[in-house]
C-alpha positions in Angstrom: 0.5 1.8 17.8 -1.9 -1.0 17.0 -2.0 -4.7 18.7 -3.2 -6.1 15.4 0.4 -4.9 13.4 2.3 -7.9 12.7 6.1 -7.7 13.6 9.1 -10.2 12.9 12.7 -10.2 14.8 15.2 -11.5 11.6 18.2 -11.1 10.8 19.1 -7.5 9.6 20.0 -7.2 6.0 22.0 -4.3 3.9 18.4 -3.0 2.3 17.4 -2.6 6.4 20.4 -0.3 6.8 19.1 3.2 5.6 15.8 2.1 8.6 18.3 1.0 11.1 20.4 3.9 11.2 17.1 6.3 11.3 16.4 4.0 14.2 18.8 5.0 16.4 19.5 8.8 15.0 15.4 9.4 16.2 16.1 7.1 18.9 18.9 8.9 20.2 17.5 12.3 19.6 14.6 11.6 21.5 15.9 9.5 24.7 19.3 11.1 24.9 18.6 14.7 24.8 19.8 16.3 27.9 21.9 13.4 28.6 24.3 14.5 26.0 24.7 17.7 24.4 22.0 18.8 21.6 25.2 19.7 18.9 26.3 16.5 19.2 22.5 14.9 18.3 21.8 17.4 16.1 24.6 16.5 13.8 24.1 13.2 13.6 23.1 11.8 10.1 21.3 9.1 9.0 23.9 8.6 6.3 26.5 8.4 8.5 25.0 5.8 10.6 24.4 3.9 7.7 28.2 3.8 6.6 28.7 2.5 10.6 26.6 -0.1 10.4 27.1 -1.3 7.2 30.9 -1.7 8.7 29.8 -3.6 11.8 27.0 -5.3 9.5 30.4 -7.0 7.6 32.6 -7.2 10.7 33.1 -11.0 11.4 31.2 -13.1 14.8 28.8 -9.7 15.1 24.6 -10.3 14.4 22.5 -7.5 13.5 19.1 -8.7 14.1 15.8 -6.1 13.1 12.3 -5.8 14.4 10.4 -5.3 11.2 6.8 -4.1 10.9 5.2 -6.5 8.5 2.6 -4.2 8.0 4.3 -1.1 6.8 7.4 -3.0 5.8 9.9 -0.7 7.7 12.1 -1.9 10.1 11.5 -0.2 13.7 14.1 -1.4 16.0 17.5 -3.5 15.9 20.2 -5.3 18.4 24.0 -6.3 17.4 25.8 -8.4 19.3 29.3 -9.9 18.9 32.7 -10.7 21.2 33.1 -8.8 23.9 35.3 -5.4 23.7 37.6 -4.2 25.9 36.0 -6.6 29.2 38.0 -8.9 31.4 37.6 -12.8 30.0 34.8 -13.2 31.8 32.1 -11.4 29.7 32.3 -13.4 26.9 30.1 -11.6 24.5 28.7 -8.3 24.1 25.0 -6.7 22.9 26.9 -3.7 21.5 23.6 -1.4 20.6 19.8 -2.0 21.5 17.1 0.6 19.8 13.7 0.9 19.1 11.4 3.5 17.9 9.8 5.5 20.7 6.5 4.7 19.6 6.9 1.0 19.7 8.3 1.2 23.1 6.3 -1.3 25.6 5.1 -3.8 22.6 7.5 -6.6 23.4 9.7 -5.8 20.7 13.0 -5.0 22.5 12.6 -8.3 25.1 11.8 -10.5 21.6 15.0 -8.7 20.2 17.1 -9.1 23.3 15.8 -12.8 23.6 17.0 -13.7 19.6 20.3 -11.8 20.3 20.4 -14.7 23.5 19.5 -17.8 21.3 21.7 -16.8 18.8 24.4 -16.3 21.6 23.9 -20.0 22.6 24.1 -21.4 19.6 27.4 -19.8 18.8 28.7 -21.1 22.4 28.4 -17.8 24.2 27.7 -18.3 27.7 26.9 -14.9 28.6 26.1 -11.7 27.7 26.4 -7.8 29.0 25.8 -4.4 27.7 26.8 -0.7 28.2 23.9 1.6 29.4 24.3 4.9 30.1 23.4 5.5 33.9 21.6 8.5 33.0 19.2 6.5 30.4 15.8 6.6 31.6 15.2 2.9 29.8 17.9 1.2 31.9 15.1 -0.5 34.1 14.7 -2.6 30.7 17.1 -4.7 31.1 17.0 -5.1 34.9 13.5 -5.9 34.0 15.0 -8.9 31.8 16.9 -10.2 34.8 19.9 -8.1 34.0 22.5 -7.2 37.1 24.7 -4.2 37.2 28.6 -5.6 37.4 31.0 -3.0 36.3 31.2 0.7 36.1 33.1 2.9 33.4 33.0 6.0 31.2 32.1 6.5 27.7 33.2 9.8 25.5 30.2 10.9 23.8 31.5 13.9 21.7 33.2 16.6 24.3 31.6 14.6 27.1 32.6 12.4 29.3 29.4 10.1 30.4 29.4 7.2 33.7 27.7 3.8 32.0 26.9 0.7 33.4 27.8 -2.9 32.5 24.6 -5.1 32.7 25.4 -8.8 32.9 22.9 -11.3 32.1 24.6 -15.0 33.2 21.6 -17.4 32.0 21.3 -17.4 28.3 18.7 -20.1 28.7 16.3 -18.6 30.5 16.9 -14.8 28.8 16.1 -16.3 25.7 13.3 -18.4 26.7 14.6 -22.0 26.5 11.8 -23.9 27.5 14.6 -26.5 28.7 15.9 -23.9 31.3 
């Protein structure tokens, strides 16, 4: 990837959905594989995806924000965020899927996606935020690297498997989304 392309993190719209849902069909494919079982990638569909997120896209208090390439015009990672599923009271809202190309891994693309999914948070009087990560996912550092702590442990069913996942909790909004007031 080039320094010089020109990205912007906006809100996701229903022309991005076809890109979002190849997003995280590749994305899945290549981080996940080993971690769950290659039928179960294998079959996913891009189409299907699309019909997923175009539900969640319409599903009341969730964002869908995109990390567009201005330069190609393709959108090349996304974050949705909404209230908090199936969490005691006191994760109050929830960053529901994070993905982003291989290729444009390390850019600054998923911090400046996890940071507008924070502002936006705020402004909607969230006062914190978690996220499921599979234990097994080799990008979990990420959000550890964004100040992140693990605070709850569970399982997931991912097809016939049954996968261990971590709750990361982030409890300053301010300073995860780069308030300069923090």
């Amino acid at each position: 990837m080039q320094s010089s392309r020109r990205f912007e993190i906006r809100p996701a719209e229903p022309d991005d959905l076809m890109m979002i849902a190849s997003v995280l069909v590749r994305t899945w494919r290549a981080t996940f594989r080993g971690i769950i079982a290659d039928d179960y990638l294998d079959a996913m569909t891009v189409e299907e995806q699309a019909i997923r997120h175009a539900r969640r896209m319409r599903f009341p208090g969730t964002l869908m924000m995109a990390a567009a390439d201005m330069d190609e015009d393709r959108v090349v990672g996304f974050a949705n965020y909404g209230k908090a599923r199936g969490m005691p009271p006191a994760f109050d809202r929830e960053l529901y899927e994070l993905y982003l190309l291989p290729e444009f891994h390390r850019a600054g693309l998923g911090s400046a996606l996890v940071r507008a999914v924070a502002a936006h948070c705020q402004e909607t009087g969230g006062d914190s935020l978690f996220a499921w990560v599979l234990k097994d996912n080799p990008n979990r550092a990420f959000y550890e690297r964004l100040g992140a702590r693990a605070v709850a442990q569970g399982r997931v069913s991912v097809g016939r498997a049954s996968l261990d996942q971590l709750a990361y909790r982030w409890d300053d909004l301010r300073a995860l989304s780069g308030d300069a007031s923090a």
